[in-house]
C-alpha positions in Angstrom: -27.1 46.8 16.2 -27.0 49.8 18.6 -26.9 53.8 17.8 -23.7 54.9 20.0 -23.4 58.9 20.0 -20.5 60.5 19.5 -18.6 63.9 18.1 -18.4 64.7 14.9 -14.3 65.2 15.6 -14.1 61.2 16.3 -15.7 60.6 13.2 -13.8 62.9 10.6 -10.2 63.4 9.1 -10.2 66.8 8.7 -12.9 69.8 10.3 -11.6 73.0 9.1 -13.1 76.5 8.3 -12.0 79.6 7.0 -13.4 82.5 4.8 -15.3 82.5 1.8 -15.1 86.2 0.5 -15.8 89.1 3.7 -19.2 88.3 4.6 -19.0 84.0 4.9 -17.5 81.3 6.9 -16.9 78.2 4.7 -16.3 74.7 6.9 -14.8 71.7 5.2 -15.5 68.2 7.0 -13.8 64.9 5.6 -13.6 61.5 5.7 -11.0 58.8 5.0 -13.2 56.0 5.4 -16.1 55.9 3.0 -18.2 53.7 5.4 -17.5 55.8 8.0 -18.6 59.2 5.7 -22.3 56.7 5.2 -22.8 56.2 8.3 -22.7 59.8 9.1 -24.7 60.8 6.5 -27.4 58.3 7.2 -27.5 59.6 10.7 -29.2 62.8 9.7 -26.9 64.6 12.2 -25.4 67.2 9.8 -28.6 69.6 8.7 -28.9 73.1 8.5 -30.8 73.2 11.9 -27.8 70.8 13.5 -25.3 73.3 12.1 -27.2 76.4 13.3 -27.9 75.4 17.2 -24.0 74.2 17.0 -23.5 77.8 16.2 -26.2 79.7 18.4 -27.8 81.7 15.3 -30.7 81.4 13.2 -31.2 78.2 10.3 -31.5 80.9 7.9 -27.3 82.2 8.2 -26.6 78.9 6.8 -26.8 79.7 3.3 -25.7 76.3 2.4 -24.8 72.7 2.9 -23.4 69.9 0.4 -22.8 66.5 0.7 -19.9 65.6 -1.8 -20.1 61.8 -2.0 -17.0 61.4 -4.2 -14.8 63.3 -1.6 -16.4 61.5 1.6 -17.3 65.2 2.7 -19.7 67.6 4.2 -19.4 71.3 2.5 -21.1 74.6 4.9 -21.3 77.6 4.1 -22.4 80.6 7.2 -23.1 84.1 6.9 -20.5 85.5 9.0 -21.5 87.2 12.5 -19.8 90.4 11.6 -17.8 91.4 8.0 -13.9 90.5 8.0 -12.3 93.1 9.9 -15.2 94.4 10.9 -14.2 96.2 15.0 -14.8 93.1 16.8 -13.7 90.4 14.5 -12.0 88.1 16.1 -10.8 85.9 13.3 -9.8 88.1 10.3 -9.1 84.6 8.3 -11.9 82.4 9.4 -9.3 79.4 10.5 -10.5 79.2 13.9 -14.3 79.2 13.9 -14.7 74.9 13.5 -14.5 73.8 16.9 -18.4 74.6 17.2 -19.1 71.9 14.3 -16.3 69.4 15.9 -18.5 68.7 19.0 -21.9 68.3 16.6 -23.7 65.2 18.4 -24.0 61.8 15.8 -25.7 58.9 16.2 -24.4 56.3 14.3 -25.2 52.2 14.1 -22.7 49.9 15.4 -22.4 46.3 14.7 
């Protein structure tokens, strides 16, 4: 076998994000293929730290990360860099702050 690399957007269904009350970012990523989903999570490649550097700030602003095995998904959670609506907000809903976590580097065993 042989660890190829590639982006968490190749891997997943669905990478989404959007707000979870004024002052947090929730990010939704699923899978349709439940060997697919393993093989990610065996990786290691979705952590707090991965999720962080992905985002330029601090481990500590993710304030939390679940893997839901019965959904074939990754749950985040990030304090947000500024309130919702804050002056310089630039996403009032949250839709549009995923693309960070698409490009997220995994190493995953091929046959």
């Amino acid at each position: 076998m042989t660890a190829t690399r590639r982006r968490l957007r190749d891997l997943a269904s669905i990478i989404r994000s959007k707000n979870a009350g004024p002052y947090r970012l929730t990010f939704d990523v699923l899978f349709n293929d439940a060997t697919l989903f393993g093989k990610v999570c065996e990786s290691g490649a979705v952590t707090r730290e991965s999720i962080a550097r992905a985002y330029g700030v601090p481990p500590e602003r993710v304030s939390s990360l679940f893997v839901v095995p019965m959904a074939r998904a990754f749950k985040v959670t990030l304090v947000r860099p500024l309130g919702q609506g804050e002056f310089g907000d630039s996403d009032m809903y949250g839709c549009q702050q995923h693309v960070p976590l698409m490009d997220l580097p995994v190493e995953i065993e091929e046959a």
